[in-house]
C-alpha positions as CSV (number, residue, x, y, z in Angstrom):
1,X,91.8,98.4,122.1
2,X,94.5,96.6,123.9
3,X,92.1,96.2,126.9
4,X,89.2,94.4,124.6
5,X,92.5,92.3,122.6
6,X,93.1,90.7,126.4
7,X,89.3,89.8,127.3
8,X,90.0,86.6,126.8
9,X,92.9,86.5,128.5
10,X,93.5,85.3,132.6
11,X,92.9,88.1,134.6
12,X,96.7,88.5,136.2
13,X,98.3,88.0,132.5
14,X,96.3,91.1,131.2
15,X,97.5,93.1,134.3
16,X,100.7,92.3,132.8
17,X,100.6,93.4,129.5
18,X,98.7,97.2,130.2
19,X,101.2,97.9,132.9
20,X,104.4,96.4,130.3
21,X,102.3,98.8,127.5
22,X,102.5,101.4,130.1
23,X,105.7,101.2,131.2
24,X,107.0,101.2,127.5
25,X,105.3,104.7,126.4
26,X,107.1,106.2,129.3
27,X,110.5,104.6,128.2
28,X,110.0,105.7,124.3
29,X,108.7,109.1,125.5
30,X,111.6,109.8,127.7
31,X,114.1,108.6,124.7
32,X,112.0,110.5,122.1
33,X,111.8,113.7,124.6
34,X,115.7,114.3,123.4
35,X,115.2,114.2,119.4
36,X,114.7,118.0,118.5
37,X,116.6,119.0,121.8
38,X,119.8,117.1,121.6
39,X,121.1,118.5,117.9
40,X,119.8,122.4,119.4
41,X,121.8,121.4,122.5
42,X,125.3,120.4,120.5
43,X,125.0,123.4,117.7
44,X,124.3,126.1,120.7
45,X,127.9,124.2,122.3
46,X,130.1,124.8,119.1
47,X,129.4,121.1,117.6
48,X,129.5,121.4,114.0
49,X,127.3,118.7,111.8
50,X,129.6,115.9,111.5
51,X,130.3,116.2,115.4
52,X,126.3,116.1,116.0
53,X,126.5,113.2,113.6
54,X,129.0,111.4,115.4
55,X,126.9,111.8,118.7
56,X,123.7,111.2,117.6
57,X,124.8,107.6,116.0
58,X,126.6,106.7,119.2
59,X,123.3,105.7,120.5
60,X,123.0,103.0,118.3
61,X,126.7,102.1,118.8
62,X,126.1,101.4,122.0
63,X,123.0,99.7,121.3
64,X,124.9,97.6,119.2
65,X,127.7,96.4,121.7
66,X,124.9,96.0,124.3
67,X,123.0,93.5,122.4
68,X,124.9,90.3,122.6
69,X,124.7,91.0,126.9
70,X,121.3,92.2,127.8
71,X,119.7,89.3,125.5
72,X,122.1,86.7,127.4
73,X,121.3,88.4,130.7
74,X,117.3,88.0,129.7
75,X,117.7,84.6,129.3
76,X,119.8,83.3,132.3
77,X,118.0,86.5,134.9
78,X,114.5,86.9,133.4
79,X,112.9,89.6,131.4
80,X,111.7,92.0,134.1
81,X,115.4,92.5,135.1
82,X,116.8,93.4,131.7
83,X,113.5,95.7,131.2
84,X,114.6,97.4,135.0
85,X,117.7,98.1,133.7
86,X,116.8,99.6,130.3
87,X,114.8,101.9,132.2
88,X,117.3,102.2,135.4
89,X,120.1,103.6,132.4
90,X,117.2,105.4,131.0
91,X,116.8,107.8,134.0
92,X,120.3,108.2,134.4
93,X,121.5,108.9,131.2
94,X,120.1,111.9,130.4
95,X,121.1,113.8,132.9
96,X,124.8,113.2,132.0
97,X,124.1,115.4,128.9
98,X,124.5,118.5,131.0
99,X,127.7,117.8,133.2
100,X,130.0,118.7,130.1
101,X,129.9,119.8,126.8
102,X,133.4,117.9,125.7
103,X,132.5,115.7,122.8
104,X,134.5,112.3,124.5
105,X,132.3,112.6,126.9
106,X,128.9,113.4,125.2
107,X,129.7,110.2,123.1
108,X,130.3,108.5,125.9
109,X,127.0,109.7,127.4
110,X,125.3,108.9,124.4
111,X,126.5,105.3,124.5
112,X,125.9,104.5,127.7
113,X,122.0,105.7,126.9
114,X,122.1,103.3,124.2
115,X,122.7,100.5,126.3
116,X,118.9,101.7,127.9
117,X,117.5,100.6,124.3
118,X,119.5,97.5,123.8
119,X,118.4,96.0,127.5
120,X,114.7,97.6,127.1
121,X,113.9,96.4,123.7
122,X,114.8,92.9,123.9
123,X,113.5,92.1,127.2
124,X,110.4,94.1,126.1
125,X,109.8,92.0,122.9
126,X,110.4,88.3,124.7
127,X,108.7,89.6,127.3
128,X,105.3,90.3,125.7
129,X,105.9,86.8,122.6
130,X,106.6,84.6,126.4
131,X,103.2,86.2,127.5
132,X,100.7,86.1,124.6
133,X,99.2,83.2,123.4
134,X,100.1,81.9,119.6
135,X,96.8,82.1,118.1
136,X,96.6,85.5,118.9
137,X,100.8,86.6,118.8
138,X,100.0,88.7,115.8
139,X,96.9,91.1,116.8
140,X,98.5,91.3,120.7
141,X,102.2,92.1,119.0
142,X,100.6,94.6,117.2
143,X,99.1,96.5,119.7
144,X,102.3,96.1,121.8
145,X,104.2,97.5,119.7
146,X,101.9,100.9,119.8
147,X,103.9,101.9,122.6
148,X,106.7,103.0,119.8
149,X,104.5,105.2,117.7
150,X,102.4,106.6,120.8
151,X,105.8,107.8,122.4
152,X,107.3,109.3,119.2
153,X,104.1,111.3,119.1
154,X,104.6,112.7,122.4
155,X,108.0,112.4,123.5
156,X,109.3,115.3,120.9
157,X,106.3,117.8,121.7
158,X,107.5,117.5,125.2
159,X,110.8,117.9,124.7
160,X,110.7,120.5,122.2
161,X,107.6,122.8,124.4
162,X,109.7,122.4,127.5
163,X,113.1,123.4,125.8
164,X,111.8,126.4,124.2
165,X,110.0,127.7,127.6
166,X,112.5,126.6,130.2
167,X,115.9,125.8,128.2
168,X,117.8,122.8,128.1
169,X,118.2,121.1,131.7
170,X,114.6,121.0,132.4
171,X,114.6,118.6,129.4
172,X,117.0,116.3,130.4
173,X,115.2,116.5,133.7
174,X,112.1,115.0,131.9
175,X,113.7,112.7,130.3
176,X,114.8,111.5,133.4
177,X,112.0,111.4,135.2
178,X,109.6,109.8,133.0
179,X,111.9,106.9,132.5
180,X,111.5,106.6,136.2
181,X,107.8,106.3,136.3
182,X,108.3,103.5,133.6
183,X,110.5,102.2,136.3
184,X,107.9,102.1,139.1
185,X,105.3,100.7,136.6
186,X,107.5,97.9,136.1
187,X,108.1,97.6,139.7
188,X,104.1,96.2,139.8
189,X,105.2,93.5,137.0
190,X,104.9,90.1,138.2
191,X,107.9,87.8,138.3
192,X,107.3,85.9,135.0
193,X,108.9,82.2,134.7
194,X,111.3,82.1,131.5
195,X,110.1,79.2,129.3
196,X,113.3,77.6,129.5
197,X,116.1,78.9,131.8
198,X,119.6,79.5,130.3
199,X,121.7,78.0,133.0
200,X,124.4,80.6,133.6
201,X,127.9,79.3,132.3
202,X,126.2,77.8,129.3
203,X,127.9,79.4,126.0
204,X,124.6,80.1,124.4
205,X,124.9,81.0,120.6
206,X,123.8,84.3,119.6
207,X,125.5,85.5,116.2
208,X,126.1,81.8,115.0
209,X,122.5,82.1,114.6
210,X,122.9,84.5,111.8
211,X,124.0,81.3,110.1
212,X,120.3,79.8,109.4
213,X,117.9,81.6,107.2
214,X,115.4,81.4,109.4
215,X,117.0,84.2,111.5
216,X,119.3,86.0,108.9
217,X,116.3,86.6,106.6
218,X,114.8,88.9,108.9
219,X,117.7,90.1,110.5
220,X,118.9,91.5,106.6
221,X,115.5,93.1,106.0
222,X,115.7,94.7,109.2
223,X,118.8,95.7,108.1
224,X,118.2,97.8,104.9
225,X,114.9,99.0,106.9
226,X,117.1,100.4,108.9
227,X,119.3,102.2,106.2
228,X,116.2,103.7,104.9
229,X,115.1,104.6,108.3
230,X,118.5,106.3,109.2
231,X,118.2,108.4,105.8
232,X,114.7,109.6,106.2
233,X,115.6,110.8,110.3
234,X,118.6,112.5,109.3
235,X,118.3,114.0,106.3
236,X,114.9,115.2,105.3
237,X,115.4,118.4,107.1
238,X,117.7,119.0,104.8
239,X,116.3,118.1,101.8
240,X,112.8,120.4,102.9
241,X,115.9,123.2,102.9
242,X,117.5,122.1,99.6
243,X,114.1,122.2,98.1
244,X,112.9,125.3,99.4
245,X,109.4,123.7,100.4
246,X,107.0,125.6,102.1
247,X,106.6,123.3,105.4
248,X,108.2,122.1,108.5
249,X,110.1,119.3,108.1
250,X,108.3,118.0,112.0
251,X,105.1,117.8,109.7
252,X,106.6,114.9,108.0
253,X,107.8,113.1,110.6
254,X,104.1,113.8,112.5
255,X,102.4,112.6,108.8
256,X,104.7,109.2,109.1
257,X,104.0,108.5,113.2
258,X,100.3,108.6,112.4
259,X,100.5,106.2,109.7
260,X,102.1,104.3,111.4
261,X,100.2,103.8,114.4
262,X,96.7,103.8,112.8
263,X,98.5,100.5,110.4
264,X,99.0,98.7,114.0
265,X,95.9,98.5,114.9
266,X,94.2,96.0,112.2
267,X,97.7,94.6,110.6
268,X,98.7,92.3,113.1
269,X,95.3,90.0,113.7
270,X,94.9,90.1,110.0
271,X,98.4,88.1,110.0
272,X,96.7,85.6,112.1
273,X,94.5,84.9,110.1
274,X,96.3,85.4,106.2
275,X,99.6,84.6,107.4
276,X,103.0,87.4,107.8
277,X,104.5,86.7,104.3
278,X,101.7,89.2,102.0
279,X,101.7,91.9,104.6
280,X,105.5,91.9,104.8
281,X,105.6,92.1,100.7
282,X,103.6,95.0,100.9
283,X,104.8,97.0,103.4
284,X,108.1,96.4,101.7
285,X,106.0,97.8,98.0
286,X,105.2,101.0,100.2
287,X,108.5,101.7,101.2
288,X,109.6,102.1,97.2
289,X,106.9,104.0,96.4
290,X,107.7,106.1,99.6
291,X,111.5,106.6,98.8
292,X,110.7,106.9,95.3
293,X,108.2,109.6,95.3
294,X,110.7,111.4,97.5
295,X,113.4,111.2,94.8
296,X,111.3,111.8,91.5
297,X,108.9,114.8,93.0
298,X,109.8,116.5,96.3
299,X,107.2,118.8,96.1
300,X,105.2,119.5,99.5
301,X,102.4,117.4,98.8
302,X,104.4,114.6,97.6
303,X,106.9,114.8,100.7
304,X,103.3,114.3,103.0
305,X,101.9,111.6,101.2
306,X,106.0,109.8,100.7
307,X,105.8,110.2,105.0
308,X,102.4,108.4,105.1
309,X,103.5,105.9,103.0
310,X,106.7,105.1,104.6
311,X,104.8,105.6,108.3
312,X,102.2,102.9,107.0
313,X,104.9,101.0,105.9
314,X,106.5,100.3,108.9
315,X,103.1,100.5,110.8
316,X,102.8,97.0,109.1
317,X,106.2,95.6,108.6
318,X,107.9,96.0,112.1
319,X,105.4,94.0,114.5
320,X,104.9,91.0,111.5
321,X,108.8,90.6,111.2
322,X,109.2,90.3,115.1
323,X,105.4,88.0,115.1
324,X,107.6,85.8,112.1
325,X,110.3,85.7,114.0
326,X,108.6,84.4,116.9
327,X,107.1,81.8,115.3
328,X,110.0,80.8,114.2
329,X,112.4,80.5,117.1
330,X,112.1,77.6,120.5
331,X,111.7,79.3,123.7
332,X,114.9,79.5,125.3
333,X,116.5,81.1,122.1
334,X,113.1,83.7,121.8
335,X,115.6,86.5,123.3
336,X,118.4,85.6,121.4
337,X,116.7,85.4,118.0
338,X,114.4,88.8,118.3
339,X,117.2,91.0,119.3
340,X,119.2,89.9,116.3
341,X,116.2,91.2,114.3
342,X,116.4,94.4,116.3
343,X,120.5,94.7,115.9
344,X,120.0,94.4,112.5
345,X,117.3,97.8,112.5
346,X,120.5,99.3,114.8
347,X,122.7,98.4,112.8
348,X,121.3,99.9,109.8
349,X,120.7,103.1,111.5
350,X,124.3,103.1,112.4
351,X,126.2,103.2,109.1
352,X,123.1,105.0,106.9
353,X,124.3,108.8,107.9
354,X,128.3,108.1,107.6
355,X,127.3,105.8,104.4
356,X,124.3,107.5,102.6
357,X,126.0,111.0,104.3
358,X,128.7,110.4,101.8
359,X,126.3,109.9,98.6
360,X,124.5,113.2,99.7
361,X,127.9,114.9,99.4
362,X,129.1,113.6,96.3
363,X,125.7,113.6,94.2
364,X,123.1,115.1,96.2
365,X,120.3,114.7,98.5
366,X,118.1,113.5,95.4
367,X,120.3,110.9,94.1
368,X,120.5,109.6,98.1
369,X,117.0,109.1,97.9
370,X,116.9,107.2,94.7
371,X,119.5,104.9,96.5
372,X,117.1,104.4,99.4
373,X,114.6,103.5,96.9
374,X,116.9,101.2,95.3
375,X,117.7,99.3,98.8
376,X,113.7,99.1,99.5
377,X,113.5,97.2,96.0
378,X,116.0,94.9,97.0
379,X,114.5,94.4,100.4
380,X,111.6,93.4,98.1
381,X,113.7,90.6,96.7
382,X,115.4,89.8,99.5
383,X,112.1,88.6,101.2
384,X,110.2,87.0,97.7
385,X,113.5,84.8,97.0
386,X,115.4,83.9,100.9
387,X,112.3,83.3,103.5
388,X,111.6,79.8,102.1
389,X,113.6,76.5,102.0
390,X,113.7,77.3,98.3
391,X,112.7,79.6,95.9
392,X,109.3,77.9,95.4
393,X,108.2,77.9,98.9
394,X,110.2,81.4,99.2
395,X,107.5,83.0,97.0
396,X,104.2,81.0,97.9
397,X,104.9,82.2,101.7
398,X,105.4,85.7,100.0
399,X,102.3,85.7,98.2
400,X,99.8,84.5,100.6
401,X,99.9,80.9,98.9
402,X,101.6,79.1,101.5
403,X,102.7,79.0,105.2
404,X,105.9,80.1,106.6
405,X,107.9,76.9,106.1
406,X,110.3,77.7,109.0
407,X,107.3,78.2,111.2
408,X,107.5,75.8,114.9
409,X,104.8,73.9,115.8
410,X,103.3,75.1,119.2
């Protein structure tokens, strides 16, 4: 698919993209490799489940304090540096998970892998916006962004297959190594030009950016996306074993990674051609139908067709917000303006299993996930009433009706 999306394209620039698209499903495989193992790995060394907590949210911690320098870095240095050392931290990382089992130094490890994510991500997405012409930034960001859903699909089989058969360093070892084949892939990358080179010295804004609308619209939906997110990762397991439902909780998370990928594939050239605003707005209408059935009926049934929704939902939503965000930031502030969008996902991972964690323990899992649903509803707002100039132009945008009217001219 990506192959016939970059016909049209010149020869060397479509090299680029399939061996970018390549080197990114080896860098979310090798991070997604560690999901089921990692918990296993910290229960088996006495970790109790706030301790596993505390580790596993590290990552976005140091995602999170890593943001504001890789996206600085990608604009002074160039993209292909910051991607080499997302996946340079990538390969070493894991291999620090088996040196000690002290929990200082598994955060500390954890963190430091987190940094992979920060660098990778943002120079990933300016990377392939700086690359892709604008009439077709939608479709080719869609099918860019398959390189998430393709490596959650395999990265956790692998992990979980080799950890059963050979035990816990092999996986680590895996990790490792396929981050370094992502590494030699993007040794073949060309040497792009940046559109506009950030002079080093120059005090570059990054969070005063938050300031305008134009970025702090998405950056908030990203935001409670991320909340939602964090709650469905962490704590359906639980709620499958609340419940008592006949099924394995990895059937849900397998139900929402196909969704989600098969949504990529026609969403983002229909924004091209509809505009981002409706497909946003819906997307957001799934993810309150998904949260909701999960509150009302957690029947089996119910819990598969919540996981398609939700897996639909961000099939659609997560490669229009960073397409509207693109088209709505100049070139040399392209970095700066999509990794905000990203902290704000972070971000929301972050605080949702301290925060929501909290909710579970006072009122239950159930009322947690009516609260979810409750932040997808206002995520719904959020978007019909702040992406405009006004309220007017807010909603038209929203509904199809209108363009974006933060939207630069190319």
């Amino acid at each position: 698919m990506l192959q016939m999306a970059t016909t049209t394209l010149d020869p060397a620039l479509r090299r680029d993209l399939i061996i970018l698209f390549v080197a990114g499903c080896f860098f979310w495989s090798s991070l997604a490799s560690l999901l089921p193992v990692l918990p296993l790995y910290l229960n088996e060394k006495g970790a109790d489940e706030q301790q596993i907590g505390l580790v596993m949210g590290a990552l976005a911690a140091g995602i999170i304090l890593a943001r504001a320098s890789v996206t600085l870095l990608a604009d002074q240095r160039g993209r292909k540096l910051v991607l080499t050392v997302g996946l340079v931290v990538g390969a070493v990382a894991p291999l620090g998970y088996g040196l000690s089992d002290a929990l200082p130094w598994l955060l500390m490890v954890r963190a430091f892998h987190g940094v992979s994510v920060a660098a990778f991500t943002t120079g990933y997405a300016a990377l392939v916006v700086d690359l892709i012409p604008p009439s077709q930034r939608g479709e080719l960001v869609g099918y860019m962004s398959l390189v998430n859903p393709l490596g959650l699909g395999v990265g956790p089989a692998l992990g979980g297959y080799l950890q059963a058969s050979l035990g816990y360093p092999p996986v680590f070892w895996m990790s490792s190594g396929l981050a370094l084949v992502g590494l030699a892939c993007m040794s073949l990358l060309r040497d792009n030009p940046l559109p506009v080179r950030l002079e080093p010295g120059v005090k570059a804004p990054f969070w005063q950016l938050l300031k305008e609308r134009r970025v702090l619209t998405p950056s908030v939906l990203m935001l409670q996306m991320g909340l939602i997110f964090g709650t469905v990762s962490t704590f359906i397991p639980l709620l499958v074993e609340d419940e008592k439902l006949a099924i394995n909780p990895g059937l849900f998370y397998t139900t929402l990674a196909l969704a989600s990928f098969s949504a990529r594939f026609f969403v983002g050239r229909a924004s091209d051609r509809f505009g981002r605003g409706p497909f946003i707005l819906v997307s957001l209408f799934l993810y309150v139908i998904a949260m909701g059935l999960i509150w009302l009926a957690p029947t089996t049934p119910l819990l598969l067709t919540a996981g398609f929704f939700e897996g639909f939902a961000s099939g659609m939503l997560f490669p229009t917000i960073l397409t509207l965000v693109a088209d709505r930031s100049q070139p040399e502030e392209r970095a700066r303006t999509l990794s905000l969008s990203l902290g704000g996902f972070d971000l929301g991972i972050a605080i949702a299993g301290p925060v929501l964690g909290l909710v579970a323990v006072w009122l239950g899992l159930r009322i947690m996930f009516g609260l979810a649903a409750v932040l997808a509803v206002l995520a719904c707002g959020t978007f019909l009433t702040q992406n405009g100039k006004n309220l007017m132009e807010s909603l038209r945008f929203a509904l199809g009706q209108g363009g974006d009217s933060y939207r630069l001219k190319e």
